[in-house]
C-alpha positions as CSV (number, residue, x, y, z in Angstrom):
1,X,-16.5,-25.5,-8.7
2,X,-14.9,-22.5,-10.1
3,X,-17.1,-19.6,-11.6
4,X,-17.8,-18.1,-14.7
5,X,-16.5,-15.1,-16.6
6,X,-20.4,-14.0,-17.1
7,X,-20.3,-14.0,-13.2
8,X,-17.8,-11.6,-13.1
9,X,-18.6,-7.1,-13.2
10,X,-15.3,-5.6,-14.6
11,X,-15.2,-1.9,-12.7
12,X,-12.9,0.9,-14.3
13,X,-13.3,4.1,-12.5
14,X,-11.5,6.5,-14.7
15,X,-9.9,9.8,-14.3
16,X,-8.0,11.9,-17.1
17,X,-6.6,8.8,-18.1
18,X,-8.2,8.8,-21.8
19,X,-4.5,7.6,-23.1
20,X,-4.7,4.7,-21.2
21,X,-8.3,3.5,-20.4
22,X,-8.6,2.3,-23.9
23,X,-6.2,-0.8,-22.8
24,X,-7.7,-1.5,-19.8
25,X,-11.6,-1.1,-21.5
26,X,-10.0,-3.3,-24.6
27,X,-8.3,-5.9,-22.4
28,X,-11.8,-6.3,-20.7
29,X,-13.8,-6.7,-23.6
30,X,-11.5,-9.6,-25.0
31,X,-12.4,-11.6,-21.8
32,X,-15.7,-13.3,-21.3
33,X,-17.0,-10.8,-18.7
34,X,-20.4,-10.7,-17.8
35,X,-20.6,-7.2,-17.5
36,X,-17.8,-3.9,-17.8
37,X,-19.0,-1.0,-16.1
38,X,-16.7,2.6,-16.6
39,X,-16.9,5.7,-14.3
40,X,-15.1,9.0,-15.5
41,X,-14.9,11.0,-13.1
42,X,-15.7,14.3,-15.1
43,X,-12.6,14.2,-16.7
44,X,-13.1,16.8,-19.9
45,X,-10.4,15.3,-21.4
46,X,-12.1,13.6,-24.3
47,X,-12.5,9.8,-22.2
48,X,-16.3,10.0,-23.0
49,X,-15.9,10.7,-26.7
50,X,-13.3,8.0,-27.1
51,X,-15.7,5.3,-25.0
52,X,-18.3,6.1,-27.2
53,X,-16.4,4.7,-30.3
54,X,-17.0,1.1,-28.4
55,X,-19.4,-1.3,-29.8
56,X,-20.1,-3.5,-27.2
57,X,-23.6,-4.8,-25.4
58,X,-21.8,-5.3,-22.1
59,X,-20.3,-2.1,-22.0
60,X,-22.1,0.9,-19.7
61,X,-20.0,4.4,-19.4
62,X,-20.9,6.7,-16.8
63,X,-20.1,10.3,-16.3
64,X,-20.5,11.3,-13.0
65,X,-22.3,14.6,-12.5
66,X,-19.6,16.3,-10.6
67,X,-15.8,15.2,-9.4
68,X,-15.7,12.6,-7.0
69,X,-12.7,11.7,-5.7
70,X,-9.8,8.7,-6.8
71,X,-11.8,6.5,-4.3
72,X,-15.3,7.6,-4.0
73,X,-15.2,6.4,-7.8
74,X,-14.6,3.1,-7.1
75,X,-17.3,3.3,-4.7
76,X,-19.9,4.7,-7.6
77,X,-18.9,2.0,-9.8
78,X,-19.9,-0.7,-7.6
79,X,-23.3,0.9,-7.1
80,X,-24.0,0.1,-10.9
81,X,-23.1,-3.7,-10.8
82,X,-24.9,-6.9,-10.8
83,X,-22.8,-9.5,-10.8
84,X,-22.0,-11.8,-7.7
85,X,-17.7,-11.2,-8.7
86,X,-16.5,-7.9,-9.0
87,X,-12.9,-6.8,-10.4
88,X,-11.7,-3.9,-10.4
89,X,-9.6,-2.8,-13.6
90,X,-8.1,0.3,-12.8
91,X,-7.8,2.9,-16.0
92,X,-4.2,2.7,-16.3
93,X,-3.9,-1.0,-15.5
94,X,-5.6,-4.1,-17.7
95,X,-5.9,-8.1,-17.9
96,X,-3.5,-9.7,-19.9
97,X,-4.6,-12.4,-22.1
98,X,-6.9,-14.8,-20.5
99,X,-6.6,-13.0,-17.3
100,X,-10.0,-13.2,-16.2
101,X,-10.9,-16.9,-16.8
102,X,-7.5,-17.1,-14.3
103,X,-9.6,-15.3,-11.8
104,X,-12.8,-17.4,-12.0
105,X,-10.7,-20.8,-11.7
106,X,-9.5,-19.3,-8.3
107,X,-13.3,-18.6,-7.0
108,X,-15.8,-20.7,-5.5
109,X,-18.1,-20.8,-2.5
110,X,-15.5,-20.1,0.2
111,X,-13.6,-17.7,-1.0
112,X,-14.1,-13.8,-0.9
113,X,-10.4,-13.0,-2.8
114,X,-8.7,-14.0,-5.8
115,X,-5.6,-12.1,-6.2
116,X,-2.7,-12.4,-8.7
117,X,0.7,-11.1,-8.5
118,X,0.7,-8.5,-10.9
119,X,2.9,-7.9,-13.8
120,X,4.2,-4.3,-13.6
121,X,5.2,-2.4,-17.2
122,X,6.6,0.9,-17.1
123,X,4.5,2.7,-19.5
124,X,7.2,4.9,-20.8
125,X,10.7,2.5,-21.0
126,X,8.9,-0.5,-21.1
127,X,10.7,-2.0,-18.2
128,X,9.1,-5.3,-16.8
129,X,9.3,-6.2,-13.2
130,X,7.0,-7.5,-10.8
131,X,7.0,-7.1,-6.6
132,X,6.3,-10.3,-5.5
133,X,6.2,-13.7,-7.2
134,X,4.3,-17.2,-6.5
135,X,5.2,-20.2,-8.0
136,X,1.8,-21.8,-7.8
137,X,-1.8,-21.0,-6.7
138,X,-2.0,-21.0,-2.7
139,X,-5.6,-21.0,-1.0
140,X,-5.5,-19.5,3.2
141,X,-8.0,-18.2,5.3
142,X,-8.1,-14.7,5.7
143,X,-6.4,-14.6,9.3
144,X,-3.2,-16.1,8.0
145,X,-3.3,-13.6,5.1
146,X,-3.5,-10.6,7.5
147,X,-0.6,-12.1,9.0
148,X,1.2,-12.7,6.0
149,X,0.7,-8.7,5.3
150,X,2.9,-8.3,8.6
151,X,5.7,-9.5,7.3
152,X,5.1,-8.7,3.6
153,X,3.8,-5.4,3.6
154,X,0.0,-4.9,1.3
155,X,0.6,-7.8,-0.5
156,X,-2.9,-7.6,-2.0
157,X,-1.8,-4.5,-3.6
158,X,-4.0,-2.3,-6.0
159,X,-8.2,-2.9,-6.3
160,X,-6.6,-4.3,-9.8
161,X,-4.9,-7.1,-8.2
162,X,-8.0,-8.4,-6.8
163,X,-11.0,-9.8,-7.2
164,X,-13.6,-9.4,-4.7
165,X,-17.1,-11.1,-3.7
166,X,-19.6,-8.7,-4.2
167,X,-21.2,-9.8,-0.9
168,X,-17.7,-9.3,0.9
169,X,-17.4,-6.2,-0.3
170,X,-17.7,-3.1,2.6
171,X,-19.9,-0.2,0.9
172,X,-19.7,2.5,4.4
173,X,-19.0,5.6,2.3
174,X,-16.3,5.7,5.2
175,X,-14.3,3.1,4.1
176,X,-13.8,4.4,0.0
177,X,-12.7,7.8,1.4
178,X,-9.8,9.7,-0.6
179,X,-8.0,10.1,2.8
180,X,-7.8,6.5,3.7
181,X,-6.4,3.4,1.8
182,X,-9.3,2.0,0.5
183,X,-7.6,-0.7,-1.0
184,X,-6.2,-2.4,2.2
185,X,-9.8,-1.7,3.3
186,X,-11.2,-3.7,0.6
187,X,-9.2,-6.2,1.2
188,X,-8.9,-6.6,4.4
189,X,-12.3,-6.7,5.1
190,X,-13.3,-8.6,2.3
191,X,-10.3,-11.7,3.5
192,X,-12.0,-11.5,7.1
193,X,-14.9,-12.7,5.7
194,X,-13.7,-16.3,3.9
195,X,-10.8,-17.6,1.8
196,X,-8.1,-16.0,0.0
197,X,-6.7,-17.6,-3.5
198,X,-3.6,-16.7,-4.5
199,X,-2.7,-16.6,-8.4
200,X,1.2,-16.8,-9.9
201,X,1.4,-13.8,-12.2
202,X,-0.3,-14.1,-15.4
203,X,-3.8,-12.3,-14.7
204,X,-3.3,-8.8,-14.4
205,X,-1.0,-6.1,-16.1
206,X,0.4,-3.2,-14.1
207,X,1.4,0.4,-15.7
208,X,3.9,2.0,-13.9
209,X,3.9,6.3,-14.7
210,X,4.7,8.9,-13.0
211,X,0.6,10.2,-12.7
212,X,0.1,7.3,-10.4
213,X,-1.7,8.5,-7.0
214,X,0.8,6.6,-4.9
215,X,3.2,9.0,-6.5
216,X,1.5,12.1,-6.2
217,X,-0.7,11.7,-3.1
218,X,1.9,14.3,-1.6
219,X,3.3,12.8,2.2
220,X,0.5,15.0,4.5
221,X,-2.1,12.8,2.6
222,X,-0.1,9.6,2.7
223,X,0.1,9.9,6.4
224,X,-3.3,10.9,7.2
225,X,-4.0,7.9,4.7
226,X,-1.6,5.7,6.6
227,X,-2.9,6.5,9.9
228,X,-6.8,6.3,9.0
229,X,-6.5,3.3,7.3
230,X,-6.1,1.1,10.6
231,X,-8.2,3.6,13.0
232,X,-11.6,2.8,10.7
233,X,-9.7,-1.3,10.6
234,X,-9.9,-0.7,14.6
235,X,-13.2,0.5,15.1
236,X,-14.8,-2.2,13.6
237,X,-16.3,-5.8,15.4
238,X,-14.2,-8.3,13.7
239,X,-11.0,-9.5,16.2
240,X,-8.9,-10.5,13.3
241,X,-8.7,-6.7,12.0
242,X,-8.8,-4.8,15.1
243,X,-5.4,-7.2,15.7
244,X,-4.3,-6.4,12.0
245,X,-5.0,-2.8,12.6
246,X,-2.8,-2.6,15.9
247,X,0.1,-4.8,14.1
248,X,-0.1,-2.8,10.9
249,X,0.1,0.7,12.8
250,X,3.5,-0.5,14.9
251,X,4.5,-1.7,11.8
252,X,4.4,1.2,9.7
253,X,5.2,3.6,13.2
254,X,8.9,4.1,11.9
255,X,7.2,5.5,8.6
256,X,5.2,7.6,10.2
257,X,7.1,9.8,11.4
258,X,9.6,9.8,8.8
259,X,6.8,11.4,6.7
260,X,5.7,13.7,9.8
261,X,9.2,14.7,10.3
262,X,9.7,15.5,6.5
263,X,6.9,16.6,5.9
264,X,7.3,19.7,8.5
265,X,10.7,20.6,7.6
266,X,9.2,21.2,3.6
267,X,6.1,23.2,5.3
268,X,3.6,20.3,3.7
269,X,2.3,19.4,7.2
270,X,1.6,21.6,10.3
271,X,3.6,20.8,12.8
272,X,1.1,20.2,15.5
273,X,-0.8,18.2,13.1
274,X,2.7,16.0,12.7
275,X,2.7,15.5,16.4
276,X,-1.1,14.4,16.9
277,X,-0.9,11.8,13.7
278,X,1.7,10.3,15.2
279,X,0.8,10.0,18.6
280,X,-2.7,8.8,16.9
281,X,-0.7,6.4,15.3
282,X,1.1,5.5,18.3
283,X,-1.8,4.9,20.3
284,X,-3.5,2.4,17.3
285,X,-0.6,0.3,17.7
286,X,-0.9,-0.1,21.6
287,X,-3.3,-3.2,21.0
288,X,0.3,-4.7,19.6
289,X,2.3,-4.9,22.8
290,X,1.8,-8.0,23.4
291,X,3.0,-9.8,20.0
292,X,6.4,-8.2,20.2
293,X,7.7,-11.5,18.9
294,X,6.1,-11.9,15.8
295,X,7.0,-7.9,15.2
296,X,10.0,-8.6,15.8
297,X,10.5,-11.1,13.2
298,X,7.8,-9.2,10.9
299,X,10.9,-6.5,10.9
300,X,14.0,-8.9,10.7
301,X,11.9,-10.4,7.5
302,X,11.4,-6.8,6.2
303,X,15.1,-5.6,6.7
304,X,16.3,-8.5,4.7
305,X,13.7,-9.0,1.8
306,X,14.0,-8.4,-1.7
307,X,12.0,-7.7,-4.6
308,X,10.2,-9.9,-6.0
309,X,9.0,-11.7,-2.6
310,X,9.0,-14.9,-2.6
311,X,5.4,-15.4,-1.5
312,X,5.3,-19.1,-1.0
313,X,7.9,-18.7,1.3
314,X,6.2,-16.6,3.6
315,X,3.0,-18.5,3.4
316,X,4.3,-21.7,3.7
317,X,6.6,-21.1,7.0
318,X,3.6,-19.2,8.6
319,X,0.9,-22.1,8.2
320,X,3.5,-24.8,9.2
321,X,4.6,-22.1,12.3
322,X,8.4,-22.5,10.9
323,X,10.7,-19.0,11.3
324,X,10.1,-17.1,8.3
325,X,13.2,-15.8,6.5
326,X,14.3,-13.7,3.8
327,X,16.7,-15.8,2.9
């Protein structure tokens, strides 16, 4: 049986985003959530003062008593919810229309993830595009969406993308660090322990701008990001992510030291802090030497993919153990 809306905690952490959270707090009030929680994150930019202008008795703003951190946000707003579902909105993302009743049709029992392909907006030309597509919903255990992640890249995406069991959820301070990817943490964790739905695009609205912290993150943080993101996936007692974590690393190895390379020849890294990330790096993806095949293929597909992925494609080739293509 699918859930209900009132089963659902809509989380926006917020940060100097009081131009935008209005559409993400708006879009969430229009749905039939049971409860929409916001963090701001000390902003003093007026978010507060414009929150307070909503009339709503499912509507709780926070102010956190000092900074936090992009991550360690998301990680207080789940400390003030209830519900059994959460979804996070982030503030410069929001549901389109009935978005969240899309999300509950794709819950039940089994599953820890419902995700949707998102539908990406550039906030300033009003450009439309998305990164992946799906022409259908698709339901696979979390295993085979690891694997999928091989070939695709975080196809998850953002904490907007997703919605999470709460019980799935991993709360270790550890894992909502801002020098990890606490996103693929979320959802990798969270898929190791049940089902993952999979929604065509529809649910969720994506604004693109230049403030986003994937654009501004700076590359020594992306790569201590990018290589403590599968050293916490390896150190922890499920098999499936201790393999995703080795795959992942040797995946993303030629990255690495692109942005270790570059990032010394600007000055933004040390250079002997270069070196040790990506021999950390290296040695994460050791556990991987023996599945030089499927990396193999994971790259062909990469090399030859285009935006939007064809989702289905992937997924259906890997379940019926078929080569999976680009083309």
């Amino acid at each position: 049986m699918p859930i209900s809306e009132t089963d659902i905690s809509i989380l926006i952490p917020t940060y100097r985003y009081r131009d935008k959270v209005g559409r993400a707090v708006e879009s969430a009030l229009a749905s039939g959530a049971g409860e929409i929680i916001v963090t701001d994150d000390r902003s003093g930019d007026g978010t507060m003062e414009l929150l307070a202008g909503y009339d709503d008795p499912r509507l709780r703003v926070y102010e956190n008593p000092r900074n936090l951190g992009l991550w360690e946000n998301h990680l207080e707003a789940l400390g003030h919810a209830t519900k059994p579902w959460i979804k996070f909105i982030q503030a410069d993302d929001y549901l389109l229309p009935g978005g969240l009743a899309a999300y509950a049709a794709g819950g039940d029992p089994g599953v820890t993830v419902v995700w949707s392909c998102a539908v990406v907006k550039d906030d300033e030309t009003g450009a439309v595009m998305q990164y992946n597509d799906l022409d259908a919903p698709r339901r696979l255990d979390g295993e085979a969406l690891l694997e999928t992640c091989i070939y695709m890249g975080w196809l998850l995406g953002a904490p907007s993308h997703m919605m999470v069991r709460a019980d799935a959820i991993e709360r270790d301070p550890a894992a909502w660090d801002s020098d990890i990817s606490a996103d693929v943490v979320l959802g990798t964790v969270a898929a190791a322990r049940g089902a993952v739905a999979l929604l065509p695009p529809g649910a969720i609205g994506q604004g693109a701008h230049a403030r986003q912290d994937a654009k501004t993150q700076g590359l020594y943080r992306g790569l201590r990001r990018l290589i403590a993101t599968p050293a916490y996936l390896q150190a922890r007692p499920e098999p499936a992510l201790r393999r995703f974590a080795a795959l992942w690393a040797a995946m993303n190895a030629p990255m690495a030291l692109r942005a270790a390379v570059s990032g010394t020849l600007r000055g933004d890294i040390p250079p002997l802090e270069a070196v040790r990330l990506v021999l950390r790096n290296r040695a994460l993806a050791r556990g991987a030497g023996s599945e030089r095949a499927l990396l193999d293929a994971a790259r062909a597909y990469r090399r030859e993919a285009r935006t939007p992925h064809d989702v289905a494609v992937v997924v259906d080739r890997l379940q019926s153990s078929a080569p999976v293509s680009a083309a």
